[in-house]
N, C-alpha and C positions, 0 to 999 in steps of 0.2 A: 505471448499470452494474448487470445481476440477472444473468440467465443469462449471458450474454457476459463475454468468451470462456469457452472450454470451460477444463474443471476441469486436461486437459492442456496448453493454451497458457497458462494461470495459471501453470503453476508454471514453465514455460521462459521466460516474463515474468520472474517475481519472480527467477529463475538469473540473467537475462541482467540486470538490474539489480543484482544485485550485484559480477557480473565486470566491469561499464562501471563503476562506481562505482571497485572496485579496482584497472581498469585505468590509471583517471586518476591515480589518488593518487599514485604515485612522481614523475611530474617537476612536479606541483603542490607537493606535501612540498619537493622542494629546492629549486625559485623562493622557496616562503615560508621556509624554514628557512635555506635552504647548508648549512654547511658543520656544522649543526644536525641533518641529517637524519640518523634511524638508518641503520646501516649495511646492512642488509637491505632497506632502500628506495634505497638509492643501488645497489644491486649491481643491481637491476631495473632502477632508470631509466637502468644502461650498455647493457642491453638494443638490438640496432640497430634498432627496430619505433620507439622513442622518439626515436634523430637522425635516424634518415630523416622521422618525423613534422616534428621541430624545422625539419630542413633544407627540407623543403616550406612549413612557417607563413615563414621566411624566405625562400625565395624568392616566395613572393608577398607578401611587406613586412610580414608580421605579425609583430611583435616583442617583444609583451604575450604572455608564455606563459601568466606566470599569470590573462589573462583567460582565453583559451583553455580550459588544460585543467578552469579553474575554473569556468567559466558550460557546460561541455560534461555537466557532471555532472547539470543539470537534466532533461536524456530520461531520467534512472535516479525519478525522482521520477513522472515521466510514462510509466514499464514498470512501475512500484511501482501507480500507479492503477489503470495496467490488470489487475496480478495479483489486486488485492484486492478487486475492484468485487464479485464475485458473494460475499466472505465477508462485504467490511463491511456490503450491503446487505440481508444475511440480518438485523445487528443493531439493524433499524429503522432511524429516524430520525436519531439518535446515530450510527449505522454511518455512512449518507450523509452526516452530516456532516462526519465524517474522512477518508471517502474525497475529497470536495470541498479540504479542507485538503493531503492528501496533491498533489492536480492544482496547485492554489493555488504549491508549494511551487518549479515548475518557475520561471513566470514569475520572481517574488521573485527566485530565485538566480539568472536571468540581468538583473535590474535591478541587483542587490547589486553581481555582479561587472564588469558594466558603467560604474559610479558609485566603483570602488574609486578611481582616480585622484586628490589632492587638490582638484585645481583643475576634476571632475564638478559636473554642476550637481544634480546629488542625492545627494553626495558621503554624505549622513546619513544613506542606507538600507546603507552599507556596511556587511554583515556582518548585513543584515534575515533573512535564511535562516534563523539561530540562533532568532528569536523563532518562526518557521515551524516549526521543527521543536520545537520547545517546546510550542507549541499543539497540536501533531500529539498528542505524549507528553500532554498535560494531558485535550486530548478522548477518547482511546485509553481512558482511568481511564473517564473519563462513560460511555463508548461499551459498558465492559465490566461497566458497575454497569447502566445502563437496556437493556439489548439485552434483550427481555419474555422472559419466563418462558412454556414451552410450545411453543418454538419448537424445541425440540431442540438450544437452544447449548448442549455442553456445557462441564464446569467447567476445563477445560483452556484452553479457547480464551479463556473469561473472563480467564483467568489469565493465560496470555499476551499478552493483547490490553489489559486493567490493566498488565502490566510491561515496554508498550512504551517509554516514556521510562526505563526501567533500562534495558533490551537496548541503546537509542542511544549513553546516554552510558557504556555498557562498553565498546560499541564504538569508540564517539571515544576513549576515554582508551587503549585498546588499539592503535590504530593511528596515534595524535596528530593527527589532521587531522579538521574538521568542514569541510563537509558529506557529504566522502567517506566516511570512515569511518564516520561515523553512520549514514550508506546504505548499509554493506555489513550493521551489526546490521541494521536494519530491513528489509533485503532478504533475510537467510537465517529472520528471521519471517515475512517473507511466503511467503514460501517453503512452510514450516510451514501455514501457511492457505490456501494455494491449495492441496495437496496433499490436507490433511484435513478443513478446516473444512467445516461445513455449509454451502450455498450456498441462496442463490435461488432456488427451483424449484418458485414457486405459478405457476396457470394459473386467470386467470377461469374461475368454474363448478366446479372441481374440489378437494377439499378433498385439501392432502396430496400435489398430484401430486407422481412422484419426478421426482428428475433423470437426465437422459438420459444422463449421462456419469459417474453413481454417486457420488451426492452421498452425505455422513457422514447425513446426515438430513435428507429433505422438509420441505416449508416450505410455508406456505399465505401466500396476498397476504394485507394486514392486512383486518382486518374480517371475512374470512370465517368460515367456522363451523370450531370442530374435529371431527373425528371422532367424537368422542363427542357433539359438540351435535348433528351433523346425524342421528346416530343416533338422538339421543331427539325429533327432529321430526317432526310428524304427516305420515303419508302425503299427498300431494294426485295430485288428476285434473283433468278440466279443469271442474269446476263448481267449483274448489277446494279446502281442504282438510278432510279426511274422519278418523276415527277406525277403526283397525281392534279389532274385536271381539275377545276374548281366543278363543272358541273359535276364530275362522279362523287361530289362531298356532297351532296346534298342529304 
């Protein structure tokens, strides 16, 4: 993920992962909690958009809700990928590797909830999501300390992108439910970086190219020269390359 998608389907990506996210969380909340649920989540899950759902998973024999709205929360992990492919991969190496973790996270949470049953024959990844989003918050810190200097990340985004694993579990302890919750903090950051952050937008041969859809700040493929390198490099032609004379500067 560099350029793709554009800097405006990033952030209706990173939208639409946190209202899926929110959307599931009421009648996931009172499958796991009952009679436990805060009252501002049971007043949503009377909502009729959630029995007409319920009454359709039973009529066609599905009776595990809480697999359902539990393992459905993995496309917000896989709209989360897609938001932030062009900011994480601005921050090098470190970037694409959270962005990888962030894709990683969809499968996990539908193994986890899949295997929740006691008598699953991998009954001991139950609840593996948690360590996913752990790794996510733990690489996010690496991600915001090595993303190279000169690239135009600026210090906001570092900041941000280091205080990923605080935004999660504000989020979790805010709304009492992981992985939903934790997905709604780390969706309205993405949010934040698909909006503003600096993006992907080198192009073989060209140092600096901008982005087409108004990136915070151009970005060169690695390796290439900066602006200022390629300015102090000698002219060439095609016998190679040549020294200009100080009077022809004039």
């Amino acid at each position: 993920m560099r350029r793709r998608p554009s800097r405006a389907w990033t952030v209706v990506l990173a939208a639409l992962s946190v209202l899926w996210s929110f959307a599931l969380l009421p009648p996931q909340m009172v499958v796991w909690a009952g009679s436990g649920t805060p009252g501002w989540l049971l007043a949503l899950d009377r909502l009729p958009g959630y029995d007409a759902t319920r009454a359709l998973l039973a009529g066609a024999g599905i009776a595990d809700d809480y697999l359902v709205f539990g393992s459905a929360v993995a496309l917000s992990f896989v709209l989360l990928w897609l938001a932030t492919g062009p900011a994480f991969a601005a921050l090098g190496w470190s970037g694409r590797t959270l962005g990888a973790l962030v894709l990683a996270g969809a499968p996990i949470t539908v193994l986890s909830y899949l295997n929740h049953p006691v008598d699953a024959p991998l009954h001991a990844i139950w609840g593996a999501e948690a360590f996913a989003l752990l790794a996510i918050g733990l690489v996010a810190v690496v991600a915001a300390i090595a993303a190279p200097r000169g690239r135009g990340i600026p210090l906001w985004e570092r900041l941000l992108v280091g205080s990923t694993l605080l935004v999660m579990v504000g989020a979790t302890l805010a709304l009492g439910y992981w992985p939903h919750g934790t997905l709604v903090g780390f969706g309205a950051e993405a949010i934040a970086l698909a909006a503003f952050a600096p993006r992907w937008a080198g192009a073989p041969g060209r140092v600096g190219a901008p982005a087409r859809d108004g990136a915070a700040a151009p970005l060169a493929e690695p390796g290439a020269p900066t602006a200022d390198e390629a300015a102090r490099m000698p002219a060439t032609d095609d016998d190679g390359p040549h020294e200009t004379s100080r009077a022809g500067r004039r």
